[in-house]
Biopython code that builds the backbone (N, CA, C, O; Angstrom):
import numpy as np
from Bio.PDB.StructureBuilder import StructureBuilder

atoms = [
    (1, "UNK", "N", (59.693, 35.289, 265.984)),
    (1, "UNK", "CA", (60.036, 34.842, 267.303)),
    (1, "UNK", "C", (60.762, 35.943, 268.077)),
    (1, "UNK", "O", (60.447, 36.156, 269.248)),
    (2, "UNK", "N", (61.407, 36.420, 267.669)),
    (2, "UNK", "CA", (61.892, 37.787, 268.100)),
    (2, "UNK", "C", (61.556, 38.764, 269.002)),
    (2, "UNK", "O", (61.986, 39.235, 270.055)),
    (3, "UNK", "N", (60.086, 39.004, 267.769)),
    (3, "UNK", "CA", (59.224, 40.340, 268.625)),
    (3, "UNK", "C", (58.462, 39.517, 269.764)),
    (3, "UNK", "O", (58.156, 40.101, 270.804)),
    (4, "UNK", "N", (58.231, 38.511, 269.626)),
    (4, "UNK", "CA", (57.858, 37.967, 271.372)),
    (4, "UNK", "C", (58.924, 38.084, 272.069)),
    (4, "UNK", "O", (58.556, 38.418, 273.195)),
    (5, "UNK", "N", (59.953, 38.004, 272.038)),
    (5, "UNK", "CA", (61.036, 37.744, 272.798)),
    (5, "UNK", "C", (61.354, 40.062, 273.319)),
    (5, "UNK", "O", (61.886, 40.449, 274.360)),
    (6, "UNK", "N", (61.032, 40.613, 272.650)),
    (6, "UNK", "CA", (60.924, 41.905, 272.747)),
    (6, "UNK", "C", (59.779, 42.347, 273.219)),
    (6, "UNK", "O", (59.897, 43.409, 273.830)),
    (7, "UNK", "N", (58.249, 41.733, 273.134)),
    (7, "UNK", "CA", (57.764, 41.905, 273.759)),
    (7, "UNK", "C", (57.290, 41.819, 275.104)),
    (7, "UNK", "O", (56.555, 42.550, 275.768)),
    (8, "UNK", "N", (58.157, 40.266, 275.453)),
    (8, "UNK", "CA", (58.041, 39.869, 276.810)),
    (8, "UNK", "C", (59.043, 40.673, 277.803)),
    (8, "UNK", "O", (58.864, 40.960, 278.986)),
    (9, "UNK", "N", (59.784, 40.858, 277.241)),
    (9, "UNK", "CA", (60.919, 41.755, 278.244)),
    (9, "UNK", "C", (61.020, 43.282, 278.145)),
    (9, "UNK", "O", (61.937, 43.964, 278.604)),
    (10, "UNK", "N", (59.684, 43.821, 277.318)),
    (10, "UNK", "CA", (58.939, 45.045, 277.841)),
    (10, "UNK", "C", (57.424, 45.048, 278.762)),
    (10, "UNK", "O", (56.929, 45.958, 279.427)),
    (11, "UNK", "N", (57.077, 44.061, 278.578)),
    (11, "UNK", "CA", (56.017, 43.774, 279.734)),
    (11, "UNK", "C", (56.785, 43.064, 281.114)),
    (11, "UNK", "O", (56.113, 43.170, 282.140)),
    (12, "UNK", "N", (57.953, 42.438, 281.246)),
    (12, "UNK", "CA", (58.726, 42.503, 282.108)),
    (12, "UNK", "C", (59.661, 43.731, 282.868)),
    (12, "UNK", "O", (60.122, 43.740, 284.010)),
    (13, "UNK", "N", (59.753, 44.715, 281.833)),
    (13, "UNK", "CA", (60.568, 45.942, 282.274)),
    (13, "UNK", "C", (59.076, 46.790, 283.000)),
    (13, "UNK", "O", (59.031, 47.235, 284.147)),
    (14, "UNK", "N", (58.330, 46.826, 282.320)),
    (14, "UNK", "CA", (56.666, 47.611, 282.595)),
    (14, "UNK", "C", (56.582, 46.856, 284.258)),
    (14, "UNK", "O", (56.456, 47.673, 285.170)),
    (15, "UNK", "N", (56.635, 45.631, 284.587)),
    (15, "UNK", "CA", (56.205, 45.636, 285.240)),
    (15, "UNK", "C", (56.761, 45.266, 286.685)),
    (15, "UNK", "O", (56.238, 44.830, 287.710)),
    (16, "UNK", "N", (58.170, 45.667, 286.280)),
    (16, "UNK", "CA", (59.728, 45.997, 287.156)),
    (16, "UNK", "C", (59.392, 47.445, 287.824)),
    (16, "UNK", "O", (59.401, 47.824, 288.995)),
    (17, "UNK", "N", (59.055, 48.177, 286.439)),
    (17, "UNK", "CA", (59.234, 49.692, 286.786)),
    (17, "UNK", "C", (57.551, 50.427, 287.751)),
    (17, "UNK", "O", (57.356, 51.484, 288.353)),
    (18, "UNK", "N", (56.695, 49.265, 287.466)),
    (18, "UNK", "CA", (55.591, 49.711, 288.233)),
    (18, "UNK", "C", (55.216, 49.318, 290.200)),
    (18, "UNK", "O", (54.417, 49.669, 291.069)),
    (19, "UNK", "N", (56.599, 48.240, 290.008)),
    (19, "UNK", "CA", (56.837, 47.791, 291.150)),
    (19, "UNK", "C", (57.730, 48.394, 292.397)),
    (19, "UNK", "O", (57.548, 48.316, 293.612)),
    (20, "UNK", "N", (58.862, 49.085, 291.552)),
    (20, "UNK", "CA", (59.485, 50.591, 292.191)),
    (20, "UNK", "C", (58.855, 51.735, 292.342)),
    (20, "UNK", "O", (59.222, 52.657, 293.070)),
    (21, "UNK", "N", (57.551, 51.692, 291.415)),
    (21, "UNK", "CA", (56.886, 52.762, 291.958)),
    (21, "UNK", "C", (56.142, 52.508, 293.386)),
    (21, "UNK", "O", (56.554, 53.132, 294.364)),
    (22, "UNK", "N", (54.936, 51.503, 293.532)),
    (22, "UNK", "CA", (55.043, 51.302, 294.878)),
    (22, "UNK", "C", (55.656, 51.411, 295.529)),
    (22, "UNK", "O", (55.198, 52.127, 296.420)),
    (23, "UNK", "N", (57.166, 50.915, 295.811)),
    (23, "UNK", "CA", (58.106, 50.838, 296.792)),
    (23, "UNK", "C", (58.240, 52.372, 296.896)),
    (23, "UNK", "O", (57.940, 52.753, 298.028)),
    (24, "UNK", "N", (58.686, 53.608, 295.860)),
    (24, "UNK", "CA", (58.939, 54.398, 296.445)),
    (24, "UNK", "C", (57.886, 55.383, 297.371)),
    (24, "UNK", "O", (58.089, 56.094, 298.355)),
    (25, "UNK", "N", (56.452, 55.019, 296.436)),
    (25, "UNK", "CA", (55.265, 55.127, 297.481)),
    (25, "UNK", "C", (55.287, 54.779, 298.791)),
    (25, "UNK", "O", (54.924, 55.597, 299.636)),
    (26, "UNK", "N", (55.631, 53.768, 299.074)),
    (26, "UNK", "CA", (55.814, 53.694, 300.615)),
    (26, "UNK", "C", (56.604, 54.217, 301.110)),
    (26, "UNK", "O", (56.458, 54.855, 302.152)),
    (27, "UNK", "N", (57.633, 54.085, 300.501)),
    (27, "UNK", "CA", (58.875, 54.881, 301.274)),
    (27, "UNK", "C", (58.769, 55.845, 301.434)),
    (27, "UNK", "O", (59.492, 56.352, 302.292)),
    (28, "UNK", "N", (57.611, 56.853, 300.560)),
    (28, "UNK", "CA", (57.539, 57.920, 301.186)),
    (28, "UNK", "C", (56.541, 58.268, 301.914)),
    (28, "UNK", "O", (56.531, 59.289, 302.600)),
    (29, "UNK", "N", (55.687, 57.515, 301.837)),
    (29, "UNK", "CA", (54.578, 57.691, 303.339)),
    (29, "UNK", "C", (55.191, 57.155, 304.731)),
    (29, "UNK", "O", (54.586, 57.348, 305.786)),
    (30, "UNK", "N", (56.703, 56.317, 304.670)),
    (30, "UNK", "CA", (57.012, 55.660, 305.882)),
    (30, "UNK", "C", (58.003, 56.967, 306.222)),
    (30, "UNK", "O", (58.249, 57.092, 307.421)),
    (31, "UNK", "N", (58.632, 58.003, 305.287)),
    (31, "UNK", "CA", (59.482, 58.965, 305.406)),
    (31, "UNK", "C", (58.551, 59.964, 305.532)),
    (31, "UNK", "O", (59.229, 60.943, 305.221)),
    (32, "UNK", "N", (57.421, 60.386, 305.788)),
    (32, "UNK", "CA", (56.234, 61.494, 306.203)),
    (32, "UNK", "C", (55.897, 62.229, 304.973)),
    (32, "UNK", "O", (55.191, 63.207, 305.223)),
    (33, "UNK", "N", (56.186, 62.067, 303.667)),
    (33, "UNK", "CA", (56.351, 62.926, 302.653)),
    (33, "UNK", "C", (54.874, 62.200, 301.963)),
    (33, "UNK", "O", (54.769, 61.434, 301.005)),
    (34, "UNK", "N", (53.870, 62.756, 302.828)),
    (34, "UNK", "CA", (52.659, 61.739, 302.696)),
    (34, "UNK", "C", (52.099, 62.626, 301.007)),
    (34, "UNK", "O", (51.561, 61.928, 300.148)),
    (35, "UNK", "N", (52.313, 64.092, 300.764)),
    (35, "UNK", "CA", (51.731, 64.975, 299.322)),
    (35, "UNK", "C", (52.292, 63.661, 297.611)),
    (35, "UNK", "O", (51.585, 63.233, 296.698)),
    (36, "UNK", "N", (54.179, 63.399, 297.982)),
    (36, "UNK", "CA", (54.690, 62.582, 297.275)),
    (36, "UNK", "C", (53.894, 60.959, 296.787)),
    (36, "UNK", "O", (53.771, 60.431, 295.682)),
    (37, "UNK", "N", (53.414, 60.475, 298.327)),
    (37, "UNK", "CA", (52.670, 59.162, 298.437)),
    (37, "UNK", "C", (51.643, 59.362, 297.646)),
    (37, "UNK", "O", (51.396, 58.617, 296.698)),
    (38, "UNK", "N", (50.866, 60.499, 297.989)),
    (38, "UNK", "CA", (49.567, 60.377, 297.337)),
    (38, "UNK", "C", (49.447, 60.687, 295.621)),
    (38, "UNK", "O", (48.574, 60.552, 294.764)),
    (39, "UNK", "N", (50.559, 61.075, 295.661)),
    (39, "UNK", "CA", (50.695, 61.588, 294.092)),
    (39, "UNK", "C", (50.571, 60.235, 293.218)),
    (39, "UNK", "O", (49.804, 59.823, 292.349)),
    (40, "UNK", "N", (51.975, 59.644, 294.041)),
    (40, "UNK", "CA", (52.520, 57.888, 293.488)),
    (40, "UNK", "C", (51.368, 57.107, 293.687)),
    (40, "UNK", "O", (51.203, 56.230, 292.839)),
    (41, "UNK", "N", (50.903, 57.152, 294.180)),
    (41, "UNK", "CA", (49.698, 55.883, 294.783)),
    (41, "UNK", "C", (48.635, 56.557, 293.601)),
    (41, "UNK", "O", (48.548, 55.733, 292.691)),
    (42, "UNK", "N", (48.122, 57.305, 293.421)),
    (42, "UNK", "CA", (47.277, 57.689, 292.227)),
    (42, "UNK", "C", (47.883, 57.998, 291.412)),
    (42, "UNK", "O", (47.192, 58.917, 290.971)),
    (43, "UNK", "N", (48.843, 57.940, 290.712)),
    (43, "UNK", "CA", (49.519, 57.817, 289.546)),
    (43, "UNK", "C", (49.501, 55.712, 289.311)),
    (43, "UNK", "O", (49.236, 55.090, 288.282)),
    (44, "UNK", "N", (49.839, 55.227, 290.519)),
    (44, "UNK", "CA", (49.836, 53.685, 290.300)),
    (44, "UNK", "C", (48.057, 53.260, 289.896)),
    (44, "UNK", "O", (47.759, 52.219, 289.311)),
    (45, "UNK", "N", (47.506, 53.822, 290.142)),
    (45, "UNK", "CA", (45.667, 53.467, 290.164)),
    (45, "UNK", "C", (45.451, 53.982, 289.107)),
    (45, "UNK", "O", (44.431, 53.547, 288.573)),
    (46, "UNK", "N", (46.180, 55.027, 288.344)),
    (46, "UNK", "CA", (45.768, 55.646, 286.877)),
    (46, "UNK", "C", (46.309, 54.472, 286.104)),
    (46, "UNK", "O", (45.559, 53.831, 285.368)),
    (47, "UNK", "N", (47.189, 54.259, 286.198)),
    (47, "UNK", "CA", (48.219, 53.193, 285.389)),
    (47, "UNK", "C", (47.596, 51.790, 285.587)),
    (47, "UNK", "O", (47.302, 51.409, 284.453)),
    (48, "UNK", "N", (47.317, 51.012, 286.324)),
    (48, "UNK", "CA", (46.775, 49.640, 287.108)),
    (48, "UNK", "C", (45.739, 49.243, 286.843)),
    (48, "UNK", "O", (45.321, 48.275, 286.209)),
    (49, "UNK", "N", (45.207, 50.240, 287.490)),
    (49, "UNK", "CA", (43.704, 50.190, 287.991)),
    (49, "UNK", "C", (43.210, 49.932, 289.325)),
    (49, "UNK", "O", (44.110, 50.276, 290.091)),
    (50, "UNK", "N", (42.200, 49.484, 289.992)),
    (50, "UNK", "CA", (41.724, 49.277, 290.984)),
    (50, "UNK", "C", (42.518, 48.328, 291.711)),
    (50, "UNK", "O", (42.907, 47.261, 291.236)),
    (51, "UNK", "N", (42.787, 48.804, 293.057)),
    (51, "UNK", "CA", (43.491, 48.247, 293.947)),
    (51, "UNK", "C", (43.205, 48.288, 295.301)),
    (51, "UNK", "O", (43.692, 49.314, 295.777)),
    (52, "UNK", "N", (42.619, 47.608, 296.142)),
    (52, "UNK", "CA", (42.551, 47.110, 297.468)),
    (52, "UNK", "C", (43.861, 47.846, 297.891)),
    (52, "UNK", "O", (43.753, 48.993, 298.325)),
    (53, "UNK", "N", (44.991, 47.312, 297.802)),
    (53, "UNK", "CA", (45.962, 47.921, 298.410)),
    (53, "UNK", "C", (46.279, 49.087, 298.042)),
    (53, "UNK", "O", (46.567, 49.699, 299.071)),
    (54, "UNK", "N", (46.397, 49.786, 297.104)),
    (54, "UNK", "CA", (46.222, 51.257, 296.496)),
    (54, "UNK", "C", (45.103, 51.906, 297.843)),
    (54, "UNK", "O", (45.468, 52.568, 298.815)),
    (55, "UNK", "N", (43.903, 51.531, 297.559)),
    (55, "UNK", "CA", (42.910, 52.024, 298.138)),
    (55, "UNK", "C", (42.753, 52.268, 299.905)),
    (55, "UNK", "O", (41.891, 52.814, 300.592)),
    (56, "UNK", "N", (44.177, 51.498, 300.249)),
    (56, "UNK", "CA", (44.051, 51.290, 301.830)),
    (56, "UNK", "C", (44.916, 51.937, 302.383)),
    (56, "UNK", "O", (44.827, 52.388, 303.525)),
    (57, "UNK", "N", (46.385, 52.122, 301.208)),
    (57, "UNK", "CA", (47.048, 52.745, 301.157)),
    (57, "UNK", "C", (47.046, 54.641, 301.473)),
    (57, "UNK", "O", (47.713, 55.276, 302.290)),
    (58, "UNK", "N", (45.840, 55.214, 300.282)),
    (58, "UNK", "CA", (45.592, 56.254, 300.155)),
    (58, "UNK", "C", (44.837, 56.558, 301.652)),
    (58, "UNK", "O", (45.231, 57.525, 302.303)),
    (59, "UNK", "N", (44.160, 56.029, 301.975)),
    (59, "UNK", "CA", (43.381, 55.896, 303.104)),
    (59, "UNK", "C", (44.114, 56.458, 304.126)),
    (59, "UNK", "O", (43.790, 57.453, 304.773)),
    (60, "UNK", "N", (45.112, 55.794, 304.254)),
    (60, "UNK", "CA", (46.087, 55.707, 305.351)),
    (60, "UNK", "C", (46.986, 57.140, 305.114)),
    (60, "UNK", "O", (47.575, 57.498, 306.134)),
    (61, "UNK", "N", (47.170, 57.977, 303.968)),
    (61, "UNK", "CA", (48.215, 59.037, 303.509)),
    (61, "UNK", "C", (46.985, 59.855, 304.164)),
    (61, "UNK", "O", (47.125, 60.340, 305.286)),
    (62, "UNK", "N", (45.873, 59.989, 303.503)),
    (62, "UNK", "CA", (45.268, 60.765, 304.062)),
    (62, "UNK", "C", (44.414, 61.009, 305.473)),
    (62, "UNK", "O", (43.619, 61.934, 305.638)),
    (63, "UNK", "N", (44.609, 60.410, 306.047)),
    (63, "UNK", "CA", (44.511, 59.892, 307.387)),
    (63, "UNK", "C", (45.493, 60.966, 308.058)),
    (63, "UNK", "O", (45.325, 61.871, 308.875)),
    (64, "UNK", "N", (46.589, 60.467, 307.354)),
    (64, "UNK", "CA", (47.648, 61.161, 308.066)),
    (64, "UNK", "C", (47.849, 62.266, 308.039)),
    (64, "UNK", "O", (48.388, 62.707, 309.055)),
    (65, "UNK", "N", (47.575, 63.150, 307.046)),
    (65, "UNK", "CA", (47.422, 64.516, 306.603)),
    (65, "UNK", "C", (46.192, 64.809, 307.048)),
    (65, "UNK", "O", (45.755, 65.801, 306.464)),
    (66, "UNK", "N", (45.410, 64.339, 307.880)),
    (66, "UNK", "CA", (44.428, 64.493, 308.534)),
    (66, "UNK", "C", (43.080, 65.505, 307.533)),
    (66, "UNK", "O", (42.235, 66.283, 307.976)),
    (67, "UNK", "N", (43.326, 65.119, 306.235)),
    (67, "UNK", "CA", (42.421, 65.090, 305.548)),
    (67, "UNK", "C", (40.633, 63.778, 305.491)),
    (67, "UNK", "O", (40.249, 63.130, 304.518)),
    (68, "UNK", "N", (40.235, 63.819, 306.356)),
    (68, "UNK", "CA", (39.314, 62.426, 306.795)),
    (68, "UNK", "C", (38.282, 62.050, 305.845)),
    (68, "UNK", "O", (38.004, 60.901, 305.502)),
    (69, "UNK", "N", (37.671, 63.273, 305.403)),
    (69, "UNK", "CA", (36.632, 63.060, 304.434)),
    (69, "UNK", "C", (37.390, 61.947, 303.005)),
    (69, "UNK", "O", (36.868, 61.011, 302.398)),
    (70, "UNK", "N", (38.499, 62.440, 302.898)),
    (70, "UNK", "CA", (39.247, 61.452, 301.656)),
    (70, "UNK", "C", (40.001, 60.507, 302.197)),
    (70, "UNK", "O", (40.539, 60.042, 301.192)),
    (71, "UNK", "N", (40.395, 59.925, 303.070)),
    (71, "UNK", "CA", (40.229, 58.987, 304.254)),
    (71, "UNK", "C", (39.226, 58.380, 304.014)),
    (71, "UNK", "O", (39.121, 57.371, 303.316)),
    (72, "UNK", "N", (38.540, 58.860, 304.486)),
    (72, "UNK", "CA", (37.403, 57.553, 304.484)),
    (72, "UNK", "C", (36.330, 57.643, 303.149)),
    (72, "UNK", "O", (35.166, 57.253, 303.239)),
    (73, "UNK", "N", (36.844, 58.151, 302.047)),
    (73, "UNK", "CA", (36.586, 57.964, 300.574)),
    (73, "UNK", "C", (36.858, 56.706, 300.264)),
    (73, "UNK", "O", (36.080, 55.835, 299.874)),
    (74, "UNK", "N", (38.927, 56.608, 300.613)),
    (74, "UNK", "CA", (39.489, 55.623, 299.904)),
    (74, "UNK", "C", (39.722, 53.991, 300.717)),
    (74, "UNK", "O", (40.087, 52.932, 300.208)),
    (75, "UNK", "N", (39.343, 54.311, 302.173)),
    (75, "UNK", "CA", (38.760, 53.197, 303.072)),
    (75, "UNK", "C", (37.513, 52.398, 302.742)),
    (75, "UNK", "O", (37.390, 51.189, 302.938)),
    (76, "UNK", "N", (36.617, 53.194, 302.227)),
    (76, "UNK", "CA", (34.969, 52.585, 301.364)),
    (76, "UNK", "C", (35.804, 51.845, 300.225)),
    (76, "UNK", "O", (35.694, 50.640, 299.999)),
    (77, "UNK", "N", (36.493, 52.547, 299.663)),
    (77, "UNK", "CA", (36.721, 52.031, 298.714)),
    (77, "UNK", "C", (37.433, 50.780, 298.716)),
    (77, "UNK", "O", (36.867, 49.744, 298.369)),
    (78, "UNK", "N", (38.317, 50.799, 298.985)),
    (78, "UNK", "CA", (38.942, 49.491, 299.874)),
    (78, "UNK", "C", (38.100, 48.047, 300.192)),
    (78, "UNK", "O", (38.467, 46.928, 299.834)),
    (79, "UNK", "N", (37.006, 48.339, 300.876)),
    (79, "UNK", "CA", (36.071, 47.711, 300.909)),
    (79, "UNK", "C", (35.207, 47.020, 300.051)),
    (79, "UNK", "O", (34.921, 45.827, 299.955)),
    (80, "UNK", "N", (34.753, 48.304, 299.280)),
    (80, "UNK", "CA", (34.040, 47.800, 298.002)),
    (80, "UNK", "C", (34.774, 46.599, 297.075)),
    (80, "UNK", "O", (34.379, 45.505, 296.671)),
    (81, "UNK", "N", (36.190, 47.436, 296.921)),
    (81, "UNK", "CA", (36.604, 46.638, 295.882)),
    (81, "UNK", "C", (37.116, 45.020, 296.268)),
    (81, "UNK", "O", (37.701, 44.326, 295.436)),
    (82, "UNK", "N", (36.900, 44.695, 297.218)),
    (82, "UNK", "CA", (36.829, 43.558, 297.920)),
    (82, "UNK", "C", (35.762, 42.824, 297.861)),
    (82, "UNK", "O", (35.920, 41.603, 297.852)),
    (83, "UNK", "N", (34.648, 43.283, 297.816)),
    (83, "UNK", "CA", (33.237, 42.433, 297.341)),
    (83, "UNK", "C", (33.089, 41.967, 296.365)),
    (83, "UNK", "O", (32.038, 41.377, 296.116)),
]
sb = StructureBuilder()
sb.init_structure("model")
sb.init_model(0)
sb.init_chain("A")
sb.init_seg("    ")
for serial, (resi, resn, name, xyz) in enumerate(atoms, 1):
    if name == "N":
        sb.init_residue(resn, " ", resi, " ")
    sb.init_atom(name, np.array(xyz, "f"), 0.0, 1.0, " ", f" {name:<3s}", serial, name[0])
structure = sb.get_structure()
C-alpha cells in the first residue's frame, strides 16, 4: 500500500512540475523571450506529446520571430490535431 501511496504523489509531483513548465512558457513569450518559449513549448511536446495548445502556441512564438514558414508548420498542426 505504500508504493501506491509513493507512486501517486510522483505522478502528482510529475504533473505539478509539467504544469510550471507551461506557465513559464508563457511567461516567456508574454515577456518577448520568444528563443526561451520555443525551447519550453518543445521540450513540453517531447515530454506530453501532441498538443493543440502546444501547437498554437509555437505558432504564435514563431509568428513572432517572424519565422512564418514554422508558423504556419505548427498552425497546420494545430489543426490537424483537432480532427
Amino acid at each position: 500500500m505504500k508504493k501506491i501511496y509513493i507512486i501517486l504523489l510522483l505522478l502528482v509531483t510529475v504533473s505539478v512540475a509539467n504544469g510550471q513548465t507551461k506557465l513559464q512558457a508563457d511567461s516567456a513569450y508574454v515577456n518577448n523571450d520568444y528563443a526561451g518559449a520555443v525551447e519550453m513549448y518543445e521540450a513540453i511536446l517531447a515530454n506530453e506529446g501532441e498538443s493543440a495548445d502546444l501547437y498554437y502556441n509555437l505558432g504564435n512564438t514563431y509568428a513572432e520571430m517572424k519565422n512564418f514558414s514554422k508558423a504556419l508548420h505548427f498552425y497546420s498542426r494545430t489543426l490537424l490535431s483537432l480532427a
